[in-house]
KEBA-611185 format. One line per field, with one value per residue (C-alpha): residue number from 1; x, y, z. Coordinates in steps of 0.25 Angstrom, whole numbers, m for minus. Example, Ala and Ser with C-alpha at 12.3 -4.5 7.8 and 13.67 -1.06 7.14 Angstrom:
<nodes>
resi = [1_2]
X = [49_55]
Y = [m18_m4]
Z = [31_29]
</nodes>
This chain:
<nodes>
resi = [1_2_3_4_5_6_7_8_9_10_11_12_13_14_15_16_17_18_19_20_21_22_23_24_25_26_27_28_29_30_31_32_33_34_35_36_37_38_39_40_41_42_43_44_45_46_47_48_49_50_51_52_53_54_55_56_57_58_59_60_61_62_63_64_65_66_67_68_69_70_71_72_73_74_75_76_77_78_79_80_81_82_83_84_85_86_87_88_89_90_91_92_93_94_95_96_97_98_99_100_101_102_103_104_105_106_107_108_109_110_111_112_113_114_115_116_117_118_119_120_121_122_123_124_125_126_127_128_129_130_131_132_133_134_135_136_137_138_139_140_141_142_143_144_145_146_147_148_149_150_151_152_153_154_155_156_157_158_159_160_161_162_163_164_165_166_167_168_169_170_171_172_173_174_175_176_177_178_179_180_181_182_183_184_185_186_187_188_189_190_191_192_193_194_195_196_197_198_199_200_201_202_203_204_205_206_207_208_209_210_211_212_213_214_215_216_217_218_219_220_221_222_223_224_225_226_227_228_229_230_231_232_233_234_235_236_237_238_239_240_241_242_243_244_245_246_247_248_249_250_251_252_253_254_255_256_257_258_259_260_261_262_263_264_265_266_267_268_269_270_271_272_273_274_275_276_277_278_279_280_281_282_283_284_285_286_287_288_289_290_291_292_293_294_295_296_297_298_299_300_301_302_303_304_305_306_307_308_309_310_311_312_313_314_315_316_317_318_319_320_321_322_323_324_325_326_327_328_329_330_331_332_333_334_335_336_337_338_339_340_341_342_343_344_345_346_347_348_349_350_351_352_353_354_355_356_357_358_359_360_361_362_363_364_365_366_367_368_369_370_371_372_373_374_375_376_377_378_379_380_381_382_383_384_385_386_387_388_389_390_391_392_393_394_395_396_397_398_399_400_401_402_403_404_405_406_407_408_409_410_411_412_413_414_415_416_417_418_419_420_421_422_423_424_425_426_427_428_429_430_431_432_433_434_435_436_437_438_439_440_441_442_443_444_445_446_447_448_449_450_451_452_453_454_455_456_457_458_459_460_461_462_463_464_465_466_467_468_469_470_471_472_473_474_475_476_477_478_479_480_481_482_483_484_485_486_487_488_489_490_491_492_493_494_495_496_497_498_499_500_501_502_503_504_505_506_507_508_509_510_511_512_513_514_515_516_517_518_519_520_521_522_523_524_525_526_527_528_529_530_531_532_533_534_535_536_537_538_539_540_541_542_543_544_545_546_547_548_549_550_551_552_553_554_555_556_557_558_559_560_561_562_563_564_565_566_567_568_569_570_571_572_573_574_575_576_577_578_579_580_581_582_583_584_585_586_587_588_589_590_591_592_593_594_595_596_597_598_599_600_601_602_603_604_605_606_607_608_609_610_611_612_613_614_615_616_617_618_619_620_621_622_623_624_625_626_627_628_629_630_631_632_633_634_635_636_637_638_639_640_641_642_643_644_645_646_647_648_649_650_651_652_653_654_655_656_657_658_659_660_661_662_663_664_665_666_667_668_669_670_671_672_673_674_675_676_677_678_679_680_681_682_683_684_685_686_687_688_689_690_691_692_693_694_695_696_697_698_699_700_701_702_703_704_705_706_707_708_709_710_711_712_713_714_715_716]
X = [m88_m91_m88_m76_m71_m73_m67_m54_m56_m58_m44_m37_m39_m33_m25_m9_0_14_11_24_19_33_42_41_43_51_54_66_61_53_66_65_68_56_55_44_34_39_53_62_67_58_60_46_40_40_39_27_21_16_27_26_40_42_57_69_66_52_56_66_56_45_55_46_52_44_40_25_27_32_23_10_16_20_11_m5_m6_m1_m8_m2_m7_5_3_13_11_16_13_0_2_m9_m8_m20_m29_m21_m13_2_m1_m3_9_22_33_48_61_70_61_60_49_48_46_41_26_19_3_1_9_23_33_39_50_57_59_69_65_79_84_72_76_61_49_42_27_20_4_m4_m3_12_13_19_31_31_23_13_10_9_m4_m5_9_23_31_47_55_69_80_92_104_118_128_137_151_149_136_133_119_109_96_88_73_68_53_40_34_50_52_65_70_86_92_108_115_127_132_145_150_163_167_156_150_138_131_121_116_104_99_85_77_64_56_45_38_25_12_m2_m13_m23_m24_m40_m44_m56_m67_m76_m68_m62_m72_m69_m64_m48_m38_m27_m21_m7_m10_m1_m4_10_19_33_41_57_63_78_83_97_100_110_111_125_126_138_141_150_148_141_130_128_125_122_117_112_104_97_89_86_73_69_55_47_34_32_19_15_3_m6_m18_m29_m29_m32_m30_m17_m10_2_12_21_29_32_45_50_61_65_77_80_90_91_100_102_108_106_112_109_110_111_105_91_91_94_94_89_90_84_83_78_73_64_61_50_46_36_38_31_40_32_32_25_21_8_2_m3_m2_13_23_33_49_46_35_22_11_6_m7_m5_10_16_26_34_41_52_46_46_33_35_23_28_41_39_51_51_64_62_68_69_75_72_77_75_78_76_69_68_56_55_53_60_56_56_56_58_57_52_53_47_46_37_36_29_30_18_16_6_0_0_m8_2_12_20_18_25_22_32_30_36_35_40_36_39_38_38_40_37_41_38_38_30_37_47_38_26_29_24_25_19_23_17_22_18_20_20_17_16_13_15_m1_m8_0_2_m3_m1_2_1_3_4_5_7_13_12_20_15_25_33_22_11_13_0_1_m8_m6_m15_m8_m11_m9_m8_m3_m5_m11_0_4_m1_m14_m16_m12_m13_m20_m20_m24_m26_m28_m31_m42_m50_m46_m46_m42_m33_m34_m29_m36_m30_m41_m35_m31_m22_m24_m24_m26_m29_m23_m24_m19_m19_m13_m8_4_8_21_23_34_33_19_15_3_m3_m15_m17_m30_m29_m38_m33_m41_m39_m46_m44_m39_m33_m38_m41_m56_m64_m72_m83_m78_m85_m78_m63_m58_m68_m53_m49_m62_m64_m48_m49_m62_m59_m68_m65_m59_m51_m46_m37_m49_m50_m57_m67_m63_m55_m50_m44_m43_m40_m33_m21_m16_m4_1_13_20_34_34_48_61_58_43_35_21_9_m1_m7_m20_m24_m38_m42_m55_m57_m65_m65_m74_m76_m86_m94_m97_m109_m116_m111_m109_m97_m95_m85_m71_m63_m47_m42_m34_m41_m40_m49_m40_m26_m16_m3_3_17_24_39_50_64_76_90_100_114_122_115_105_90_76_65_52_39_23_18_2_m6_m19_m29_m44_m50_m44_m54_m53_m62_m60_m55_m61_m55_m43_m46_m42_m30_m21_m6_4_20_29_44_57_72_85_96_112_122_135_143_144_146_136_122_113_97_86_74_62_46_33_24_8_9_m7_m6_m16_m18_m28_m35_m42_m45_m34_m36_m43_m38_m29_m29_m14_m5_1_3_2_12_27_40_54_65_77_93_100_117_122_136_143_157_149_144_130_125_112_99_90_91_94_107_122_128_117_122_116_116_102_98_85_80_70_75]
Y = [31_42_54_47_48_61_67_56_63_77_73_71_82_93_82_89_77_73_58_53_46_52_65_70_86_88_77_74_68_57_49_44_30_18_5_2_m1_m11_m15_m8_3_17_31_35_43_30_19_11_9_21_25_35_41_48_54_56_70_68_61_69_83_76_72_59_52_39_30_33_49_46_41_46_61_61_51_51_35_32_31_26_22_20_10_1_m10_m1_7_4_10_12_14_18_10_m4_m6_m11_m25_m19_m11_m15_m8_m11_m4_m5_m14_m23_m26_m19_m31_m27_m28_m29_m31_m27_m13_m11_m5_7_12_2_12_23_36_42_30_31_37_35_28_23_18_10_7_m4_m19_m23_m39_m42_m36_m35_m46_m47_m34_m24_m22_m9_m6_m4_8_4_13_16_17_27_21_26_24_35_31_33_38_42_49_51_57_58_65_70_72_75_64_59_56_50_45_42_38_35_29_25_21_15_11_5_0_m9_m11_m2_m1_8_6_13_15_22_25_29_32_41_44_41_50_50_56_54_47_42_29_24_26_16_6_9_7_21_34_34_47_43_32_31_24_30_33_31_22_27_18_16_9_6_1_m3_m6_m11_m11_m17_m17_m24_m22_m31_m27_m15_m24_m31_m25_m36_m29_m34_m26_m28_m21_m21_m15_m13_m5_m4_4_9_8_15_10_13_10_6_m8_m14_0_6_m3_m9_m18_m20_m11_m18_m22_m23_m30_m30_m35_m38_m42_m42_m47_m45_m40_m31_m38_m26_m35_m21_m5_m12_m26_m33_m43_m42_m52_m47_m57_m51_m58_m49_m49_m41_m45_m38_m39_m34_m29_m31_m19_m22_m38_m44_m56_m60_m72_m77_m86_m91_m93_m107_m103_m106_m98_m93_m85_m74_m75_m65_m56_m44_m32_m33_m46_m46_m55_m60_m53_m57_m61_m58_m63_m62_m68_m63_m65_m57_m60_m50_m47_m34_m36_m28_m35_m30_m21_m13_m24_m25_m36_m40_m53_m57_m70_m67_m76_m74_m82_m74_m79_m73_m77_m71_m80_m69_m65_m77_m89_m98_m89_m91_m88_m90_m89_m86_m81_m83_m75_m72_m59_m52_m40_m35_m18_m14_0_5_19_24_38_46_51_38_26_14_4_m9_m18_m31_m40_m53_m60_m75_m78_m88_m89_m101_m100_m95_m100_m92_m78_m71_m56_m46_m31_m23_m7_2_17_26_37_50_59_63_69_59_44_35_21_10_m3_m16_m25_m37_m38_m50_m52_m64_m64_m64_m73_m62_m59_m73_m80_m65_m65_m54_m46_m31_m23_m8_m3_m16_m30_m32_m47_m48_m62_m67_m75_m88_m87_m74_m75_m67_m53_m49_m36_m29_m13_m3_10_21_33_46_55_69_77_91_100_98_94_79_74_59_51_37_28_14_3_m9_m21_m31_m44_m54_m39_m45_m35_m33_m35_m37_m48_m53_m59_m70_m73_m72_m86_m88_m89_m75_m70_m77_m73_m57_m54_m42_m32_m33_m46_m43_m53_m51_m55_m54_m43_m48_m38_m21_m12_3_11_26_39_45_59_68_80_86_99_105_121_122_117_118_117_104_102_92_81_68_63_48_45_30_21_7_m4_m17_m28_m40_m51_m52_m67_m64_m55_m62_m50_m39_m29_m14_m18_m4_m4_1_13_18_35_40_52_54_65_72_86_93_106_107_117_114_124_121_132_136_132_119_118_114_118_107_112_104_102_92_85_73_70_58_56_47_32_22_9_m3_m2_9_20_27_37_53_61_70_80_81_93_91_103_98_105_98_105_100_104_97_103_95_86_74_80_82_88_89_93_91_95_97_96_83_86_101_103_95_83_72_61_60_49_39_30_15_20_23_38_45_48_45_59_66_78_88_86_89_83_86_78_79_70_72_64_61_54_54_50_61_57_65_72_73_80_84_97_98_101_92_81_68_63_47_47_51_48_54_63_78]
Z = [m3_m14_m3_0_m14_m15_m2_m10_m23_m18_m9_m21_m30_m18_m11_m11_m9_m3_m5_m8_m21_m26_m20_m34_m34_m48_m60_m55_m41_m50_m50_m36_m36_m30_m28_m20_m31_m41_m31_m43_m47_m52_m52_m45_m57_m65_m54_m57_m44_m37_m25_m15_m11_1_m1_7_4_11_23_25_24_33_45_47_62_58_45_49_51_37_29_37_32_19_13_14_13_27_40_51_66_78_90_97_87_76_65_57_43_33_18_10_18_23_34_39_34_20_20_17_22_16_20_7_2_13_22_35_47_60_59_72_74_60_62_57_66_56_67_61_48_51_44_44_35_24_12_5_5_m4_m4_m13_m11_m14_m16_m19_m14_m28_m26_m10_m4_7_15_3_1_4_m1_2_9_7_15_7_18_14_9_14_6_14_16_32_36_53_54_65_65_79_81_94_94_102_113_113_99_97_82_80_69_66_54_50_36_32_18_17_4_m2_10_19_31_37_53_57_72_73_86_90_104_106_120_115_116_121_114_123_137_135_132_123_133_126_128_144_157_159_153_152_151_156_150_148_132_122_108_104_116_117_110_107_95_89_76_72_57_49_34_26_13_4_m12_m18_m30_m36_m39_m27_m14_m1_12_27_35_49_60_75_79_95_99_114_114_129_135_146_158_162_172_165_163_150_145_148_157_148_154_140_132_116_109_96_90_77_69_55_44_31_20_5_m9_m22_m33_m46_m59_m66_m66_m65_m61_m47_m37_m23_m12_3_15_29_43_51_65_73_89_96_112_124_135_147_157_170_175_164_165_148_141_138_136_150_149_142_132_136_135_148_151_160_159_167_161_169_164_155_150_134_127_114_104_91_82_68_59_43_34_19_8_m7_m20_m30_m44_m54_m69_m81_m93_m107_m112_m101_m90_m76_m68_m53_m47_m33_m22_m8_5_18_29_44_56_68_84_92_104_110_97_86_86_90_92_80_64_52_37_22_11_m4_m16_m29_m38_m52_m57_m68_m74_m89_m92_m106_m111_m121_m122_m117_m106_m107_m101_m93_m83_m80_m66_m63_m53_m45_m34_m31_m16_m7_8_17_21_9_m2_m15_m20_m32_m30_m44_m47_m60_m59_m70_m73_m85_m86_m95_m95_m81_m76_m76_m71_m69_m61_m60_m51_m47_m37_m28_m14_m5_10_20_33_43_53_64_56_56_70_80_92_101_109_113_126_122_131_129_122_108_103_90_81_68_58_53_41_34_20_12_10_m7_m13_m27_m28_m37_m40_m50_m50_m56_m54_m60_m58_m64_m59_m44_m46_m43_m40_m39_m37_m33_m32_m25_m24_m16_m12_m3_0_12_19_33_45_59_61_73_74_86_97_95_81_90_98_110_119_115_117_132_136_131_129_118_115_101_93_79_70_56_44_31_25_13_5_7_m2_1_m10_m11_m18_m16_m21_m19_m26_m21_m27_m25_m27_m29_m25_m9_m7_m7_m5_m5_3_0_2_3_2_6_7_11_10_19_21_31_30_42_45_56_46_33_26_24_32_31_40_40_35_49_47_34_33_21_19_23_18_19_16_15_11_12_9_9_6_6_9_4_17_15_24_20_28_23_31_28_34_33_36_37_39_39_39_50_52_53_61_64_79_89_82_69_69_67_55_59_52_55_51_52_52_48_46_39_42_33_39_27_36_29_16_28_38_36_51_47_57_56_65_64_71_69_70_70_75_87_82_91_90_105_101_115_117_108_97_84_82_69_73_82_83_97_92_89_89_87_80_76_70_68_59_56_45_41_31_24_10_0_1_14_12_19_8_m9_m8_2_m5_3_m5_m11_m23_m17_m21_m35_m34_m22_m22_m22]
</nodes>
């Protein structure tokens, strides 16, 4: 343990850093505008809850084609495994279940075996992102445990607006994006079309010879399938009054992963491809009482449904034309099976007020009602649970000087589940400002989520290379957790530098364990006979705790540079009944060192045009895993190049083009046991977006004279 903390202590006194706890590069970028932490209103030098940013300007720089290439670059806290199920997103040791992921402050819906389907977040429409870690169920509810990303989408406030963006990659990469925004009068509306393919790759052909009858090198497997997917949005807004502003909003989502066969059965041999279907609406109103105070009102209905699209004639347990359930029911190609049907109505009142001495306070109402169909998957084949709280929070702000000042937050949250009854949820955090260049932060906060209905009632099970047998637990209680965090941040000239320490402990932890066969019901065991059985249990008692660093440094007016490191333990422990006593479980996923690096350099020219050339790296230390071997350390390198054409104050052409994994790294690792990455290797993209509006607000970056000023506070 001690050497650990040393390699972590040594790591932060040379670790460089491009973390986005803040794009801050003079005192004037301190006046970016979050949200995230406390649900109001700060400028990010004074907010007091500890936000990374990663700004228009960033995202713009990197060329990230995905929400994952996104964050796994430009921030050391991420890590991030792809299958067809999804992706599964870590941060600082927990995993999707622990990460709650909004898009202007709603939640995302799509979750699918415990992984979350981020195709559904169109990187050409994000303005920012912010990310706040740690426990924040006070204000958000279950499912922010390990903490929140919100992804700010850009707002188009152009009186016509016709833009369309489309990437052409290595292995058949594909992303398109068109846009179209029209504001007539008091009235707005932005549509949005996104798609994505890719051809897929194959790292390696060999299966996991210690658990094949012979030795395999030709199977057709992929690492990544080759997959399809379409979104068609709509967003209209209406103002009354200049106080008032109603919108609706709604979505269409379609995905199919391809899989290919092969001839080895029970290994390669696939007779379905998957579907998803998404849709979504949403309704609701800003009512601003005055400059600070508000009323907000959101309502939306969710729907994600997770097919498969049979391929070739199967024989598997099914449902005929009137319902009933039929062993061996024969299926035949182009016949769709019904995997689940997640649904989720919310609904959000929430006011912001500014009391005397100081004092702002929040106060909200929450309502949400899931239900989940799985006749192949859930005990039953059918689930349902709601949930209802109320919260308050309350913000104290006092300054001592001109250049000392305070801030206190405590908020809590009332809930109550329709299982497990009531649950009180608190946080307090506090900032102290000394001066503009030094800002300290301190925050403890509660977390609590529920076992879901899948965690609960699943049953399943999985052919890869042998049989593994998937079950819930009916017996789970709910999840709470204790976190806490201190740290330190310095910014001198085009000097910042910060440093975090975390401690978050959970008790009741829900994960995957395997168990004995014996422990698993005798029927599944006699039907499938697994080679391995793994059941969602309590943990007796985890914790992750860790450090992160960044300093970050901008020469002059064009260069950029810095890195980020994440150092993270963890600690988990299950009570083994046979033996009576506890014994080590490992946090799948968990990376003890990750870390990331950039230098850019950007140059506008008199005609107009700008040059923005960056490199970028990552790396990660091993990945450790309970089953299927642990994933190898790798390091990646990225090579991008931004080329911005204003050729009128109406028309705007940029190009963008770069090389991914500049080295050529590739996990080779036997097919069915855990990557480091994904990566194939190196590739190529490149990107043209036109855009063209009759408004005065046309820009693409900070630095062109064609720029509008439609967003003060972004980061220049």
């Amino acid at each position: 343990m001690m050497k650990k903390l040393t390699v972590g202590l040594l790591a932060l006194c040379v670790a460089v850093s491009v973390e986005a706890q803040s794009d801050i590069w003079r005192s004037d970028s301190l006046q970016e505008v979050v949200v995230t932490g406390t649900g109001t209103q700060h400028l990010l030098k004074s907010a007091p809850v500890q936000t990374e940013v990663i700004t228009r300007k960033m995202l713009r720089n990197y060329g990230g084609k995905s929400l994952e290439d996104i964050l796994s670059g430009l921030s050391a806290s991420f890590g991030f495994s792809q299958d067809d199920m999804g992706s599964q997103i870590q941060m600082n040791g927990l995993g999707n279940d622990y990460v709650l992921i909004l898009i202007d402050g709603k939640r995302i819906h799509g979750d699918v075996g415990g992984q979350n389907d981020l195709s559904l977040i169109d990187p050409q429409n994000i303005e920012k992102i912010e990310i706040v870690k740690g426990a924040s169920s006070a204000l958000y509810g279950s499912d922010a445990i390990a903490g929140v990303i919100n992804i700010i989408t850009k707002k188009h406030n152009e009186g016509l607006l016709a833009e369309n963006s489309t990437l052409i990659g290595s292995y058949g990469d594909v992303r398109q994006h068109n846009g179209f925004g029209l504001a007539i009068g008091k009235v707005k509306s932005y549509s949005n079309f996104q798609l994505q393919h890719s051809d897929g790759w194959q790292n390696t052909a060999t299966e996991d010879p210690r658990q094949t009858e012979f030795l395999i090198t030709d199977s057709k497997n992929m690492t990544v399938n080759r997959h399809t997917n379409w979104q068609v949005s709509e967003r209209l807004t209406y103002e009354p009054t200049k106080n008032l502003e109603l919108y609706a909003e709604g979505s269409t989502y379609w995905k199919r992963i391809y899989r290919p066969s092969g001839k080895y059965p029970a290994v390669d041999v696939k007779t379905y491809d998957m579907e998803y279907r998404n849709q979504s609406v949403a309704a609701g109103g800003k009512w601003k009482l005055n400059k600070t105070d508000q009323v907000t009102l959101d309502l939306n209905w969710d729907r994600h449904a997770y097919y498969y699209y049979y391929t070739a004639i199967t024989l598997t347990d099914g449902f005929d034309p009137n319902g009933k359930f039929t062993p061996y029911y024969p299926y035949f190609p182009d016949d769709e099976e019904l995997q689940s049907d997640q649904r989720r109505t919310m609904a959000h009142l929430k006011g912001i007020i500014t009391l005397p001495y100081g004092n702002r306070l929040s106060a909200g109402v929450e309502w949400r009602y899931d239900y989940l169909k799985a006749p192949m998957r859930v005990k039953n084949g059918k689930a349902k649970d709601h949930t209802e709280a109320a919260y308050v929070q309350d913000e104290w702000h006092y300054s001592f000087s001109e250049q000392v000042g305070a801030n206190i937050t405590a908020g809590l949250r009332m809930n109550h589940n329709g299982q497990f009854g009531w649950h009180l949820t608190p946080k307090v955090s506090g900032m102290l400002s000394l001066g503009e260049n030094v800002c300290l932060r301190a925050n403890w906060s509660q977390g609590f989520k529920t076992p879901t209905p899948k965690e609960q009632r699943y049953r399943y099970v999985k052919y890869m290379n042998a049989t593994y047998l998937y079950l819930g637990n009916e017996n789970l209680k709910p999840q709470t957790s204790n976190y806490y965090s201190m740290s330190a941040e310095y910014n001198w000239k085009g000097l910042n530098m910060t440093v975090t320490g975390y401690l978050n402990r959970l008790d009741d932890m829900i994960t995957l364990v395997t168990i004995p066969n014996t422990q698993a019901p005798a029927e599944y065991i006699v039907t499938y006979d697994p080679r391995k059985t793994r059941q969602y249990q309590n943990l007796e008692t985890a914790e992750t705790k860790g450090v992160d660093v960044s300093i970050r440094y901008r020469l002059n007016g064009e260069w950029m540079m810095g890195a980020s490191y994440s150092y993270l333990d963890t600690d988990a422990k299950k009570y083994d009944s046979t033996h009576e006593k506890l014994v080590d479980v490992v946090i799948d996923g968990t990376a003890h060192h990750k870390g990331s690096w950039f230098a850019t350099w950007s140059h506008p020219f008199r005609s107009g045009y700008q040059l923005g050339v960056g490199i970028y790296g990552r790396m990660s230390s091993t990945r450790y895993y309970q089953i299927n071997g642990n994933g190898k350390g790798y390091q990646t390198w990225r090579f991008s190049t931004n080329h911005e054409f204003p050729l009128s104050n109406k028309l705007l052409l940029q190009a963008e083009a770069g090389i991914d994994n500049i080295f050529n790294y590739v996990d080779r690792t036997y097919h069915g046991l855990h990557l480091g990455t994904t990566t194939p290797g190196r590739t190529v993209y490149a990107r043209l977006t036109v855009r063209l509006t009759n408004g005065k607000k046309l820009r693409f970056s900070n630095n062109n004279k064609f720029n509008s000023k439609s967003n003060e506070n972004e980061q220049e």
